[in-house]
C-alpha positions in Angstrom: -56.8 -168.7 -40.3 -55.0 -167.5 -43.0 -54.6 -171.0 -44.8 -58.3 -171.8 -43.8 -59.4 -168.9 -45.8 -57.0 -170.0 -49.1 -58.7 -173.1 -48.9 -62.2 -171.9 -49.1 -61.6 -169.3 -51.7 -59.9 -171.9 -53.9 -63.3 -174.5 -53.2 -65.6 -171.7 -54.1 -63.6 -170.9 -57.4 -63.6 -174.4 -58.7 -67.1 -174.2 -57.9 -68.1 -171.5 -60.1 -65.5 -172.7 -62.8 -67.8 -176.4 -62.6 -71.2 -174.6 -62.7 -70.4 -172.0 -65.4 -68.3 -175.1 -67.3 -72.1 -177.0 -66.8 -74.2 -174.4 -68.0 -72.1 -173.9 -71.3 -72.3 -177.3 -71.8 -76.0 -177.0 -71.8 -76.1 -174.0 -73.9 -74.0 -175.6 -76.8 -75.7 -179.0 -76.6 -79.4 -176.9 -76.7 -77.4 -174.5 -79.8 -76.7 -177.6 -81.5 -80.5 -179.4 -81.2 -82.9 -179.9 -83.7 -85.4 -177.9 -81.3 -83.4 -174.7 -81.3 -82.6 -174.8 -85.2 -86.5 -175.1 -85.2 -87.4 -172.3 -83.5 -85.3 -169.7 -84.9 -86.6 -171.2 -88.2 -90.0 -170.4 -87.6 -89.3 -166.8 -86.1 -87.3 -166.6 -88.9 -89.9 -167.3 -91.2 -92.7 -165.5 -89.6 -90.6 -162.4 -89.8 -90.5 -163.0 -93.6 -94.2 -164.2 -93.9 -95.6 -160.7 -92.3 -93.2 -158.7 -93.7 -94.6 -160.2 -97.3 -98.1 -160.1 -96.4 -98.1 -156.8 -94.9 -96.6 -155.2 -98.4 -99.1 -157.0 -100.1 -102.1 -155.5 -97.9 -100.7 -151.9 -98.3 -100.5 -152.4 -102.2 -104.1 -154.1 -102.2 -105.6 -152.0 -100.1 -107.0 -148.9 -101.4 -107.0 -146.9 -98.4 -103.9 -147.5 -97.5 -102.3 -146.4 -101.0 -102.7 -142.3 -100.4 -103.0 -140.3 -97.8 -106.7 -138.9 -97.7 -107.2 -135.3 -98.5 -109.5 -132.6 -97.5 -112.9 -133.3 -98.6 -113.0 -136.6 -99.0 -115.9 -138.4 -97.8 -115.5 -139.8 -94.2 -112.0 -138.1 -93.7 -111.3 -139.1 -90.1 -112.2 -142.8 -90.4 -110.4 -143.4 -93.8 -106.9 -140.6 -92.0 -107.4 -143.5 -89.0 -107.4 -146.6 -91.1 -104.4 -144.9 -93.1 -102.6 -144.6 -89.9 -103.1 -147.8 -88.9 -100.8 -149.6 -92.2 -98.1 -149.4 -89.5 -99.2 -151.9 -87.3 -99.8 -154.6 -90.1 -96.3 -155.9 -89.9 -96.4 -156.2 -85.3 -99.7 -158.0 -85.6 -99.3 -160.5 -88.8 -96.0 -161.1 -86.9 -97.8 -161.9 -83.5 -100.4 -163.8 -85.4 -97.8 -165.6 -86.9 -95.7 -166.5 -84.0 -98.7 -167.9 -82.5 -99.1 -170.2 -85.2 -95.2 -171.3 -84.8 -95.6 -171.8 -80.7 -98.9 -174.7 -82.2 -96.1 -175.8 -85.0 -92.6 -176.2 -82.8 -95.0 -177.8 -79.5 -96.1 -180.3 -81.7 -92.7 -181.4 -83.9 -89.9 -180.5 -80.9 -92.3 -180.5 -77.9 -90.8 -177.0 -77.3 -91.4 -173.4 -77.7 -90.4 -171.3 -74.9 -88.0 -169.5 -77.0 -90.9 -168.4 -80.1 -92.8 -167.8 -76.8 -90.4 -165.0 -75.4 -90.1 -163.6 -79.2 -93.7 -163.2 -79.5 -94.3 -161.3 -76.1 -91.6 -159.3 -77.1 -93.1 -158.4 -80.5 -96.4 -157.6 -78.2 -94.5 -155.1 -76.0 -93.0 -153.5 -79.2 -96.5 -153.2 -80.7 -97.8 -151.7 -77.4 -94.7 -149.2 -77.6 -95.5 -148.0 -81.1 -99.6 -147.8 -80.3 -97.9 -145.2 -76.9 -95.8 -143.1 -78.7 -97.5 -142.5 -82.3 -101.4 -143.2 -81.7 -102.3 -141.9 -78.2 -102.2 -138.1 -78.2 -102.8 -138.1 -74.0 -100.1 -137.5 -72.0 -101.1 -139.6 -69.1 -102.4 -142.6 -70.8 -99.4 -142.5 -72.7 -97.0 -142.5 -69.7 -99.5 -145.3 -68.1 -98.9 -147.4 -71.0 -95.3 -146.7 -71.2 -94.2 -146.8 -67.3 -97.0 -150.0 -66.0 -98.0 -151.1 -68.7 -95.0 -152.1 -70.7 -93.4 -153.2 -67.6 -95.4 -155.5 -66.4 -95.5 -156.8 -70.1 -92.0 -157.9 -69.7 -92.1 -159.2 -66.6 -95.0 -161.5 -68.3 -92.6 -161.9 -71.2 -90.0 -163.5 -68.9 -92.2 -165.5 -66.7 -91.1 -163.3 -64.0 -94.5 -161.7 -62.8 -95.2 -164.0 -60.3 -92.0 -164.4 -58.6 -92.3 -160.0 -58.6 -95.6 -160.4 -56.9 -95.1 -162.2 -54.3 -91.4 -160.2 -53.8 -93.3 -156.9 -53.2 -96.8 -158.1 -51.5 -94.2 -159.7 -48.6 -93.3 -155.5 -48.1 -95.7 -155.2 -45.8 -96.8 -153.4 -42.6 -98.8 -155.0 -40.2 -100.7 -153.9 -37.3 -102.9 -155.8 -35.6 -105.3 -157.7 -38.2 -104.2 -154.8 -40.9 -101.7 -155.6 -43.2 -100.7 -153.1 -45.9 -98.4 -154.8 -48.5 -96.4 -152.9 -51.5 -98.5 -154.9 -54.1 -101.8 -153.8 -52.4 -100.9 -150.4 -52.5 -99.3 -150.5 -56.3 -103.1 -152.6 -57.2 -105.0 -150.0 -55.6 -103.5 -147.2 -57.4 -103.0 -148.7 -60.8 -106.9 -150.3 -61.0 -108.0 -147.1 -59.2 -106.8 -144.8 -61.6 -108.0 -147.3 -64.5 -111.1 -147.5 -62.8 -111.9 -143.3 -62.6 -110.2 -142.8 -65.7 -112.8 -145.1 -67.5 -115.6 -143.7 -64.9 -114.7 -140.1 -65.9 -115.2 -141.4 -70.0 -118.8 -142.7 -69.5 -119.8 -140.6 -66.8 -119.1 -137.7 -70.1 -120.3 -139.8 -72.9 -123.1 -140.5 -70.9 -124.1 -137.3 -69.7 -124.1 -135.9 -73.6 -125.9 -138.5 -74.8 -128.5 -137.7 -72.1 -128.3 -133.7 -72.3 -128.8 -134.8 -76.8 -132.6 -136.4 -75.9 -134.3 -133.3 -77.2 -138.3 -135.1 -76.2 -137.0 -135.0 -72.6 -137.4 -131.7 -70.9 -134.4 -129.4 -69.9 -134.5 -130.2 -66.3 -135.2 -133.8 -66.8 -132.5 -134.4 -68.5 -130.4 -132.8 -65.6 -132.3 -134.7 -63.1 -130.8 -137.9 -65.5 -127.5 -136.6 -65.8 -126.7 -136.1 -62.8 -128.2 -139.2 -60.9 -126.2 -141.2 -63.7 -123.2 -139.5 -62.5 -123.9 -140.3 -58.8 -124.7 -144.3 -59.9 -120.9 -144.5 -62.1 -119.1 -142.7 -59.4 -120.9 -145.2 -56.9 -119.9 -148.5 -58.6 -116.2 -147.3 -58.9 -115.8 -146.8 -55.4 -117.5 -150.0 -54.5 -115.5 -151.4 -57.8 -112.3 -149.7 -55.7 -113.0 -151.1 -52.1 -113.2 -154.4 -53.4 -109.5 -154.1 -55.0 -108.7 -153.2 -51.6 -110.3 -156.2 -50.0 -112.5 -154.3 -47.8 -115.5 -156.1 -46.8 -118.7 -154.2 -47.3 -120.0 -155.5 -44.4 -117.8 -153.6 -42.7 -119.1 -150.1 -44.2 -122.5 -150.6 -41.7 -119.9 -149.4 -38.9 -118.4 -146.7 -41.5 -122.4 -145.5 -42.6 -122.8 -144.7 -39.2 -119.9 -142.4 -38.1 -120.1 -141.0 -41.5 -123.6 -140.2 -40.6 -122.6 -138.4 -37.5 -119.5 -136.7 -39.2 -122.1 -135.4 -41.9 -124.4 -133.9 -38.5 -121.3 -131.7 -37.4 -118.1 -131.3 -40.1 -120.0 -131.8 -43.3 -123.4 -130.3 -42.3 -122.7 -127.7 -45.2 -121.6 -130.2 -48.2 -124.7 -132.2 -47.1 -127.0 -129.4 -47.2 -125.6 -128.2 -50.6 -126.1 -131.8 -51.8 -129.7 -132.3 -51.1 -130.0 -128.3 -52.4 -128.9 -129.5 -55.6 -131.1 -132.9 -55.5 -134.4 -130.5 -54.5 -133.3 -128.0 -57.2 -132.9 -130.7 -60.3 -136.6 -132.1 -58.8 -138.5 -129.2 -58.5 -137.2 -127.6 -61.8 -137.0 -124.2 -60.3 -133.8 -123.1 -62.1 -132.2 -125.1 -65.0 -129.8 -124.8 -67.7 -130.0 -121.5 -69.2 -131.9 -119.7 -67.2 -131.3 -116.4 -66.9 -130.4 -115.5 -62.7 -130.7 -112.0 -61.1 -129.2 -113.5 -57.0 -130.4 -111.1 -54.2 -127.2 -109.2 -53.6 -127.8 -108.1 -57.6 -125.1 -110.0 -59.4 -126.8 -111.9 -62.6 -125.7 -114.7 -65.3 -126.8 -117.4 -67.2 -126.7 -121.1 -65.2 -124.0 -122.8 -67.3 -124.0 -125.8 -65.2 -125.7 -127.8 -62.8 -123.9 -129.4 -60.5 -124.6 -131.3 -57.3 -122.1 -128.9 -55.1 -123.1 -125.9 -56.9 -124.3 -123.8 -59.8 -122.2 -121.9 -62.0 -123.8 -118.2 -63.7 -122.0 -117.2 -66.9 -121.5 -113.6 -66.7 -122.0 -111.8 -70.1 -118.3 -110.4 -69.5 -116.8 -113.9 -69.6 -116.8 -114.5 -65.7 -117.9 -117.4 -63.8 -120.3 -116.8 -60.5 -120.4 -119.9 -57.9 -123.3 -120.5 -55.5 -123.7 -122.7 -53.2 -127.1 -124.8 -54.1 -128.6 -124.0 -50.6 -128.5 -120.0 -51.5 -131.4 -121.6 -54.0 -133.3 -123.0 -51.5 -132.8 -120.1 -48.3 -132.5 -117.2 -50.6 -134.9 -115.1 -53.0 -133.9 -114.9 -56.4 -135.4 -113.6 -59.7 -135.4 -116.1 -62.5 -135.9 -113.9 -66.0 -136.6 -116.4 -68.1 -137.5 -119.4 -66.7 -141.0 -120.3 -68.1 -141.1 -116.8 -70.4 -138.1 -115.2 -72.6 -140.0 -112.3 -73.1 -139.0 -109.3 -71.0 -140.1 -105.7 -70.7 -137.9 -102.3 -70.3 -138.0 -98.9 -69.6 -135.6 -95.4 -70.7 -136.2 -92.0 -69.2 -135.4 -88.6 -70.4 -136.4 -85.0 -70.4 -138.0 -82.6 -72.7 -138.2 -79.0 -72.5 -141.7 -77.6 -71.3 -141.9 -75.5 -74.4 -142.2 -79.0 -76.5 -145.2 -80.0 -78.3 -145.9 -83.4 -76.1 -148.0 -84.8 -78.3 -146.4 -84.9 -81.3 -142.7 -86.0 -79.1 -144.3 -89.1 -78.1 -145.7 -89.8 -81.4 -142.1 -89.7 -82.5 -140.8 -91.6 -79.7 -143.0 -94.5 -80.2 -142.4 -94.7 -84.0 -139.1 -94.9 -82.9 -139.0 -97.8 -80.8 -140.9 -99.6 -82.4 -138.6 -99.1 -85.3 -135.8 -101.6 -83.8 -135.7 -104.8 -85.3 -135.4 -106.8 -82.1 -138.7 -104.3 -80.4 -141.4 -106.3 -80.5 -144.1 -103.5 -82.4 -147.3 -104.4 -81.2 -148.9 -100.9 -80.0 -149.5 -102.3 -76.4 -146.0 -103.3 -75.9 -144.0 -100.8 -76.8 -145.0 -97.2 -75.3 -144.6 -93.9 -74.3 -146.1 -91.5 -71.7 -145.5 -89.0 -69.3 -143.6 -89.8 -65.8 -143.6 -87.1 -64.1 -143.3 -82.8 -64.5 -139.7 -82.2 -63.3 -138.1 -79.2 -62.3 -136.4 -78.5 -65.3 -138.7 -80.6 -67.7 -141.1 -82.8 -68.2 -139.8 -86.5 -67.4 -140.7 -89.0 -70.5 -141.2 -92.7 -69.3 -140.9 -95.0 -72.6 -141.2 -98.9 -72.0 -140.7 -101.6 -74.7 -140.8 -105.2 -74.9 -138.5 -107.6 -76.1 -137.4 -111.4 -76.5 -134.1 -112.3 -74.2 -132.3 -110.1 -72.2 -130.8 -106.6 -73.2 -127.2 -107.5 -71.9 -124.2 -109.4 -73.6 -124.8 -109.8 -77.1 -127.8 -107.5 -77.3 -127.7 -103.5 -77.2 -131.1 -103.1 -77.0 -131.3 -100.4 -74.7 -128.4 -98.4 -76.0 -129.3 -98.5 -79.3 -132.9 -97.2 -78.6 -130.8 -94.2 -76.6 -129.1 -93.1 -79.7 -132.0 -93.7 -82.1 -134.4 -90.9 -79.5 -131.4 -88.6 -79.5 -131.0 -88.1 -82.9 -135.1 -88.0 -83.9 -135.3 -85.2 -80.9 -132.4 -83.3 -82.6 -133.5 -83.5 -86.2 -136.8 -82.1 -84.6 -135.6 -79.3 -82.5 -136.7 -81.2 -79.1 -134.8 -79.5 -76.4 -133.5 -82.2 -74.0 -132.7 -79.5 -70.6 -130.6 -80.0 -68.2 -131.0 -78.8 -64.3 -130.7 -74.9 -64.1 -131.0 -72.7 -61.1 -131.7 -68.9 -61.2 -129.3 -66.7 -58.8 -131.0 -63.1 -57.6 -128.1 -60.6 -56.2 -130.3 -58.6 -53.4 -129.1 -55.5 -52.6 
């Protein structure tokens, strides 16, 4: 056994010796052809060519000469063109290989090796667009992680045989089979595919909310069934990468149907809430929302889950959509911003009445933001209190008195001080004790 092995170890040697003394061989007699020398001349020379050409376009274009300043007329488009001088030199080079993969085809009858040069110059130029154009950490990591990769592989002529390595991972059960490569497609075209969905469904939805002829809850009602139609085509977009016939989703539609009648009963009922709510144009953007258990905002956004109130202290309320439809709420400003308000206070019994509420209505009526018309800002007796007579004054204004406005608290101040500089006695509760005995 021991010979037997000897033997074999000294065969495979001399084979390895033969093959590598072959493929030298090869390499010098290709080092040494007319077709290589031809090649590298023509990388050669398109390095020169765009290095040449690029200087002359930086020198001969204006906006790439300075940097633009501050108040200079179209300042981000002429900063983005000045950017962009750095990519002359990857894509003249790229053109330019291109031209020598026509050139060396046609004289030598081969190119492979300008061929590898110029996908590499593509990755490169890829790799500089990742690191110093795209500001997004995740499309920059896409590019850099899949993107570039798979670049290579193309590069090399490798792609395919890659493919076909990873789809033959695979588990198989019955008629399913789920391979590595579907599973890497469906997550590299699926995240392309909401990433891009995401983009329009935003661009789309401003451009929408920007039609100023449309009404306010039209352009909801547009908004949001152009967000259900994008999100749509995705997923059908996304069961096609998965090779999921659509035929199939008949079956799907109708145990979905019965999951929606027991699990999902409430996301269902919230979704249709939110489709009633953008038809009937009860509510919509910036209305002004007092809910039945008293909290209030302004609707910030419609959504087909839920709306969100703005709080004038910064905080976000979410309700469902059905609480619009089963529950009573007061909308403030829904088809009139003008609202009315009412302060009470106290004189003394000793005070001249007549001449107080003369005061008290000059007074109000005063503030900028009171609207002064005679009949909507007013002052009269409430009631005769124990310890005074009770004042009621009610004013009208446009908006509501919360948030930015003071309304209310500045009208407080402004009747305190006219009832001091005029002696009106403001009392407060007073009891009288008798000692018998």
């Amino acid at each position: 056994m021991g010979g037997g092995e000897i033997v074999n170890t000294e065969h495979a040697i001399e084979w390895l010796i033969s093959q590598s003394t072959m493929i030298l061989d090869k390499l010098i007699h290709w080092g040494t052809s007319p077709a290589f020398y031809t090649q590298i001349g023509l990388i050669v020379a398109a390095f020169i060519a765009a290095s040449i050409l690029a200087r002359f376009a930086r020198k001969s274009t204006p906006f790439f000469q300075t940097e633009p300043k501050d108040g200079d007329g179209f300042l981000a488009l002429r900063q983005s063109l000045f950017k962009l001088q750095s990519l002359l030199f990857p894509l003249l080079t790229i053109a330019l290989l291109g031209a020598g993969v026509q050139l060396s085809g046609a004289f030598v009858e081969q190119n492979w090796l300008i061929r590898i040069t110029q996908g590499l110059s593509v990755v490169g130029l890829l790799y500089t667009i990742a690191t110093r154009y795209i500001s997004n950490p995740l499309l920059q990591n896409f590019i850099k992680w899949v993107v570039l990769p798979i670049a290579v592989l193309y590069v090399f002529d490798w792609l395919d045989g890659f493919i076909t390595h990873i789809d033959s991972i695979a588990i198989e059960a019955g008629n399913i089979r789920i391979s590595l490569y579907g599973i890497a497609r469906v997550l590299i075209f699926g995240g392309i595919l909401f990433w891009l969905g995401r983009l329009s469904n935003n661009a789309g939805q401003k451009a929408i909310r920007k039609q100023e002829t449309l009404e306010a809850g039209t352009r909801e009602v547009i908004a949001k069934l152009f967000q259900i139609v994008i999100f749509a085509a995705i997923f059908i977009l996304l069961l096609q990468i998965m090779g999921i016939n659509l035929t199939a989703l008949a079956v799907f539609g109708g145990a979905l149907g019965v999951g929606l009648g027991f699990g999902l009963q409430q996301i269902a009922s919230n979704f249709v809430s939110g489709l009633i709510i953008l038809l009937d144009r009860s509510v919509t953007v910036g209305d002004y929302i007092e809910l039945d258990d008293g909290r209030t905002g302004t609707i910030r956004e419609l959504n087909m889950r839920a709306t969100t109130l703005e709080t004038f202290d910064g905080k976000d309320i979410v309700v469902p959509n059905e609480q619009f439809i089963t529950a009573s709420f007061t909308n403030w400003t829904h088809n009139d911003n003008l609202q009315r308000y009412s302060i009470e206070f106290s004189v003394a019994y000793k005070t001249d009445i007549d001449k107080m509420l003369e005061l008290v209505k000059k007074t109000v009526r005063s503030h900028p933001q009171v609207l002064s018309e005679p009949e909507l800002a007013d002052a009269e007796i409430s009631e005769f209190g124990e310890s005074g007579i009770d004042i009621l004054v009610e004013f009208w204004m446009e908006g509501i008195d919360d948030g930015g406005n003071h309304v209310d608290a500045d009208l407080k101040l402004m009747i305190w001080h006219v009832l001091k500089a005029n002696e009106i006695e403001i009392p407060f509760p007073q009891r009288e004790v008798k000692i018998v005995g």
